[in-house]
C-alpha positions as CSV (number, residue, x, y, z in Angstrom):
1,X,15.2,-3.0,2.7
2,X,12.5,-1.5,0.4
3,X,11.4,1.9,1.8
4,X,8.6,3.2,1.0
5,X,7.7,7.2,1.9
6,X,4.2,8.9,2.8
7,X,4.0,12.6,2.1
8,X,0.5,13.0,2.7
9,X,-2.5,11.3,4.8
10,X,-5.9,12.0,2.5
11,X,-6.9,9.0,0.7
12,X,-9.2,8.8,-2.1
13,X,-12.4,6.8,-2.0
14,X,-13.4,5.2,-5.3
15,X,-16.5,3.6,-5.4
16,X,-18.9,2.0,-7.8
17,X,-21.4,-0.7,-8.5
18,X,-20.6,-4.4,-10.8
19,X,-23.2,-6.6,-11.2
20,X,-25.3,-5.2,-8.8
21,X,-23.2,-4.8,-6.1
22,X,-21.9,-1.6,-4.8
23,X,-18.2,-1.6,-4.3
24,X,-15.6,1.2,-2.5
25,X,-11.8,0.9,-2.5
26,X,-10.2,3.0,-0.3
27,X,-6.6,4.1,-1.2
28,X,-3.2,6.8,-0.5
29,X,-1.1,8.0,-2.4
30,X,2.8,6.7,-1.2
31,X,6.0,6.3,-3.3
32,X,8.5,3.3,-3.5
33,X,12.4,3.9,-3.9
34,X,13.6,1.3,-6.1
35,X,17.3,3.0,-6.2
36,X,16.6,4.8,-9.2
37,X,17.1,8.6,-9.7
38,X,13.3,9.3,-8.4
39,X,11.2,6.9,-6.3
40,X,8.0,6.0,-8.2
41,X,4.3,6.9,-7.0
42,X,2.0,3.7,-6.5
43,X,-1.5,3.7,-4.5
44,X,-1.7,2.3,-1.0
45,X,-5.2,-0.2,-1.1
46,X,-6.2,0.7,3.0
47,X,-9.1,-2.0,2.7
48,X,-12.8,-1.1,3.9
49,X,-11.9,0.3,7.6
50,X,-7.8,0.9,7.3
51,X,-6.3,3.6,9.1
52,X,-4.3,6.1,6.8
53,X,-0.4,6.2,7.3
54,X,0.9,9.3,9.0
55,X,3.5,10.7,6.6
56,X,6.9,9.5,7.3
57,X,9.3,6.6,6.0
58,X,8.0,3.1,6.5
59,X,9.6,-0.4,5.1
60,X,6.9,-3.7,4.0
61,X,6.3,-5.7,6.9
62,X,6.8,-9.0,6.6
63,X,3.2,-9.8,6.7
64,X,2.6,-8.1,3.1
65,X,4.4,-11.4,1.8
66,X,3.2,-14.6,1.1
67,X,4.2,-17.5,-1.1
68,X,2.1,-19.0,-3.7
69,X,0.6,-21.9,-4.4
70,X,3.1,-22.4,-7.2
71,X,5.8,-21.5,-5.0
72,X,5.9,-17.8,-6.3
73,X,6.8,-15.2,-4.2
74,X,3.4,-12.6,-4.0
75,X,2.7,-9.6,-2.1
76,X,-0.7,-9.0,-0.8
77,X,-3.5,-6.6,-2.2
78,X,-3.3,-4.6,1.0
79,X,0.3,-3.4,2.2
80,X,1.4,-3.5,5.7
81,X,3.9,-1.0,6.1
82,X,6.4,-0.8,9.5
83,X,7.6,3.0,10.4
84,X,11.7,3.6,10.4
85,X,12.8,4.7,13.4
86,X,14.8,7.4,13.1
């Protein structure tokens, strides 16, 4: 099971215009533990409209998997996350 923790709900809001087009990625701040010593920060993408996680423990969902068209296991640009019951 990967679990991955939420200590805080603000997210940041980057934004920025590419070729004329004005862009905004909306992401929060969450850390992964890969059973090492210390889990290891990484940036929640919440897409245009997500909702920000409540702070708790949380696993992937299934749905944040996919497999490629190569037969590659991915995981999508924006994480579903499931809470742990306690």
């Amino acid at each position: 099971m990967i679990r991955i923790e939420i200590t805080s709900e603000p997210v940041n809001v980057r934004s920025g215009n590419k070729d004329g087009k004005q862009w905004s990625r909306r992401e929060q701040p969450a850390y992964v533990h890969t059973g090492h010593a210390y889990p290891a920060r990484f940036l929640i993408s919440l897409g245009d409209t997500g909702t920000p996680y409540a702070p708790g423990t949380y696993t992937l969902d299934p749905k944040s998997l996919a497999v490629g068209q190569y037969g590659d296991l991915q995981i999508a640009r924006v994480l579903h996350l499931t809470p742990v019951k306690a």
